[in-house]
N, C-alpha and C positions, 0 to 999 in steps of 0.2 A: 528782571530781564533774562530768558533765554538764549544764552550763548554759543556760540557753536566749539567744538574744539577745532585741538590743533592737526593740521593735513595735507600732505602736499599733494597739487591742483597740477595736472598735465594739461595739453592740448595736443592730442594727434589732428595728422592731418587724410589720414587712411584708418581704414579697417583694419589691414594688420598690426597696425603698429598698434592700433588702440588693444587688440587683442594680443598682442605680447607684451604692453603693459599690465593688463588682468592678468596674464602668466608669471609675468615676474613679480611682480606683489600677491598674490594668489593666497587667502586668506588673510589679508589685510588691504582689501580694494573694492570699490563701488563703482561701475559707469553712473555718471550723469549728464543730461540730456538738459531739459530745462530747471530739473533741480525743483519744480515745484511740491512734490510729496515727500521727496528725499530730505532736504535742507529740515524742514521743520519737523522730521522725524529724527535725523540727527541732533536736533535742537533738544529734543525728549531723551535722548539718548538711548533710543530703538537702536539707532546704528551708529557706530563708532569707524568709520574706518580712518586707518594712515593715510590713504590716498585715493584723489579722486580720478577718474580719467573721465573726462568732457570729450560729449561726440558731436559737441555742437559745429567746428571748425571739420566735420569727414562731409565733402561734398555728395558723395556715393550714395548718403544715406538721408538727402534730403529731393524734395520734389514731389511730383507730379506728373507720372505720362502714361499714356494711353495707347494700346494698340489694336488689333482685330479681335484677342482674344479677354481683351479688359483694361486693367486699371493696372499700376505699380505705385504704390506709396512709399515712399521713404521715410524711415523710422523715424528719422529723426526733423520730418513734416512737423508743425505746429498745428495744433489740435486749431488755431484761428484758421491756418493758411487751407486745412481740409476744410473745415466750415465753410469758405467764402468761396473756394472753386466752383466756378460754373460747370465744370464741367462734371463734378462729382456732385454738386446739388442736381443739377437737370437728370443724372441715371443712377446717382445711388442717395437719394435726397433723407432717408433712414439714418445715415451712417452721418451726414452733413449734419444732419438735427443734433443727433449726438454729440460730435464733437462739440456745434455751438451750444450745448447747456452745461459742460462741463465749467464749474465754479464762474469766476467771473471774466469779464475781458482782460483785467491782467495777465490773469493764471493761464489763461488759452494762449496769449501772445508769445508764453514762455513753454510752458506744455509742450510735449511733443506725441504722437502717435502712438509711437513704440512704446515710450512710457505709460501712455492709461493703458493698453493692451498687458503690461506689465505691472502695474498698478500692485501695490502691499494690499493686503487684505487687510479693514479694519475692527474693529472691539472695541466697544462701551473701554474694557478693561485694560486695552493694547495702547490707545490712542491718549497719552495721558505723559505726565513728565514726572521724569525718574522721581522725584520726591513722591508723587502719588502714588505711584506703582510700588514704590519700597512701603508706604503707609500700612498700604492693602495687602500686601503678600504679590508678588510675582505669578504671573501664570503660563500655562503652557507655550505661550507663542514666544515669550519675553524671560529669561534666566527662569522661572520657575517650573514646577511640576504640578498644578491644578489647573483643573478652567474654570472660571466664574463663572460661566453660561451654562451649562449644562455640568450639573455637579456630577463628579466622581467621572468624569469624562474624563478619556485616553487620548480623542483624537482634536486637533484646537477646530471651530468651526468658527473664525471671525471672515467677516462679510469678505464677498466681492463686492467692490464698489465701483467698476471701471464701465462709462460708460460707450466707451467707443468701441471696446472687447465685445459689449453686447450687442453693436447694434452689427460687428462684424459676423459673427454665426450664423444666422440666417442667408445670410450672401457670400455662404462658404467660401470663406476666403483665407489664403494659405499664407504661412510665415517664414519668409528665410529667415533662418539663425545661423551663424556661422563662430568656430570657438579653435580650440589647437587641432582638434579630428579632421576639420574644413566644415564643408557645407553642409546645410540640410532645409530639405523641404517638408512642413510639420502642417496638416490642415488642423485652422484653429478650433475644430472641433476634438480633437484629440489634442489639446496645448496644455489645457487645465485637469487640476488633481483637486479630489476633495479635501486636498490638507490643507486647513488654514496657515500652519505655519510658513509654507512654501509650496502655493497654488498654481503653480505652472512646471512644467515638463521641460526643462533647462537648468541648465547648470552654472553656477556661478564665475565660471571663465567664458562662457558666451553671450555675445550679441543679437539681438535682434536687428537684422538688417534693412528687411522693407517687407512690406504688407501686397499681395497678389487677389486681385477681389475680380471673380471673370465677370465678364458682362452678362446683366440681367436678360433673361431671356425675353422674347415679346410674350405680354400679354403679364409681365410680373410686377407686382404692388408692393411697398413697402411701406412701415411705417414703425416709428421708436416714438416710445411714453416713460415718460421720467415721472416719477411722484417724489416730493421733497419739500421742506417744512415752509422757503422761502425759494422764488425765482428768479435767484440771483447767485448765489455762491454753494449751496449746501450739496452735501454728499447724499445718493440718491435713498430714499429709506425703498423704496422700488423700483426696476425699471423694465420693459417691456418690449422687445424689438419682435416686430411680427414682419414675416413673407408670405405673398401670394399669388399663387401662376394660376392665372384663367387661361380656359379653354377660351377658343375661337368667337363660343357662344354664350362665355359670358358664366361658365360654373367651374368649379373650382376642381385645377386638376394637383393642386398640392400647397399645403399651408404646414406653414415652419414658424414655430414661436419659441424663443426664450424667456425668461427669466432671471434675472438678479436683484442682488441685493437681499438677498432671501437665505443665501446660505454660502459655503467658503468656492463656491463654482458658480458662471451662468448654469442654469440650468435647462435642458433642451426638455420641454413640455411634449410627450407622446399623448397620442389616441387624438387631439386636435384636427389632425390631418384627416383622420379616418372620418371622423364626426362631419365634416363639409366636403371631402372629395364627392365629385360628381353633382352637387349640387352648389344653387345660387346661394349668395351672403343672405337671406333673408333674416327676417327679425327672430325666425324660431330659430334654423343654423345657428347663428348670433350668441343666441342664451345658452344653446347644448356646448358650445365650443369655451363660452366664458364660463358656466358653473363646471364642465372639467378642468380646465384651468384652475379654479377656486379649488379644488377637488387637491389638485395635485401639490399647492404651493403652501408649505407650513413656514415660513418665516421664524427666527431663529431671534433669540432677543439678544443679540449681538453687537447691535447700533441703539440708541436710545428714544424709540419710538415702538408705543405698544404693538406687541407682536399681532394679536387677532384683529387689530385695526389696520394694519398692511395687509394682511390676509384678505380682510373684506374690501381692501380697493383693488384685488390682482381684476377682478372680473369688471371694476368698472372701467380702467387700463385698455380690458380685452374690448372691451364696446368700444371705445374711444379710437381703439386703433383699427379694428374694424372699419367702423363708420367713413375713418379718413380715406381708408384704402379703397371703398364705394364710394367715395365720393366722385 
């Protein structure tokens, strides 16, 4: 049995205070949220800290509300409670999908927003318990100096596996994070770093506060494709979030597609855009937009599923999400 150590567990009731407990333990502290990736990577003993500070009890950073110019999520929403809003399935139903295929309905009921948006990047080699990792030798991400993935590699490249991060990009949507400096507003397209070991643009005495996603414009489509071994709990070995604003008459004045699970960042797919601007979804559009896509996505053997056979589903992902968004 996998034990956890020993740590002491705060409960603020505010943001500041959660954020001068990260200051006063400050290399020795972890925020947790629902605790669902965290707990059983301290169980591997990924992470050791003295102390935790729980944001479950900060009212500020939980909800739901809407105004002329969008949506505010609060971080520490439950990946279930976004799922089930009507009012974020009826106008960002992409981002809805996402949340609800994240692991099972346990893990979403405890899950939080700000957490898969923050989500650890995983590895075949990362995601293992300390006895295995000592067996094999350590690597870049974890006390060691190699990577198992790509030999004689400098930089760690384990996966983004967050699906709710992906399905946010496309619906440019923007992050408070707030730490001892105060505020700041960060668009989640500039959030992530291609460093596996620590893939996001933040710093370990800050918070993620709440999620800003402006409202979709008329005439915008969306759709998120998940590929994974079983449709129930697994981490995604692909995922797929695509945007698309029609013109008035029905052809396409701009298409936004990411990618993860493919390498240590979502990845923002170019030339897409350019391939169907000004024209209809047709079945040739269709094929030009999915083989660049295919073109572009070299999946990383990172996670335990053959690399060139993720490769060959990015394009059928790209049909599929298509299709829905014509539909």
């Amino acid at each position: 049995m996998l034990r956890l150590h020993s740590y002491e567990y705060h409960r603020p009731s505010t943001v500041d205070e959660a954020i001068a407990l990260l200051a006063e333990h400050a290399g020795d502290v972890m925020p947790i949220a629902g605790g669902t990736d965290l707990v059983p990577n301290m169980k591997h003993r990924l992470f050791t800290p003295g102390h935790l500070v729980s944001l479950r009890g900060i009212r500020a950073m939980q909800g739901i509300a809407e105004d002329d110019a969008g949506f505010r999520i609060g971080a520490a929403t439950t990946l279930n409670a976004v799922a089930r809003n009507p009012v974020v399935r009826e106008s960002l139903p992409s981002l809805a999908r996402a949340c609800e295929l994240v692991s099972g309905p346990q893990l979403r009921r405890m899950g939080t927003i700000g957490g898969n948006v923050c989500l650890d990047t995983r590895c075949t080699y990362y995601n293992q318990t300390l006895f295995w990792r000592k067996a094999l030798g350590y690597c870049l991400k974890k006390d060691g100096d190699a990577c198992h993935v790509v030999k004689g590699g400098t930089r760690c490249v384990a996966a983004h596996s967050a699906d709710g991060a992906t399905a946010l990009l496309p619906l440019e949507a923007e992050l408070t994070i707030m730490g001892p400096a105060g505020e700041r507003t960060v668009p989640i397209s500039a959030f992530f770093t291609s460093d596996g070991v620590w893939n996001r643009r933040m710093g370990p005495g800050e918070l993620l506060i709440s999620i800003q996603v402006p409202r979709p414009r008329i005439g915008t489509r969306h759709s998120f494709q998940k590929l994974r071994a079983r449709d129930s709990i697994d981490f995604p070995m692909l995922n797929l979030a695509v945007r698309v604003d029609f013109t008035e008459d029905g052809t396409v004045a701009d298409l936004q597609m990411v990618a993860s699970a493919i390498g240590s960042y979502p990845r923002k797919l170019g030339k897409v855009g350019t391939l169907a601007f000004g024209s209809r979804l047709t079945d040739s559009v269709v094929e030009d937009v999915a083989q660049e896509a295919f073109r572009q996505c070299h999946p990383l053997d990172s996670i335990p599923v053959d690399a060139e056979w993720r490769r060959a589903m990015v394009p059928v992902l790209v049909r599929r999400a298509l299709a829905e968004i014509t539909a």
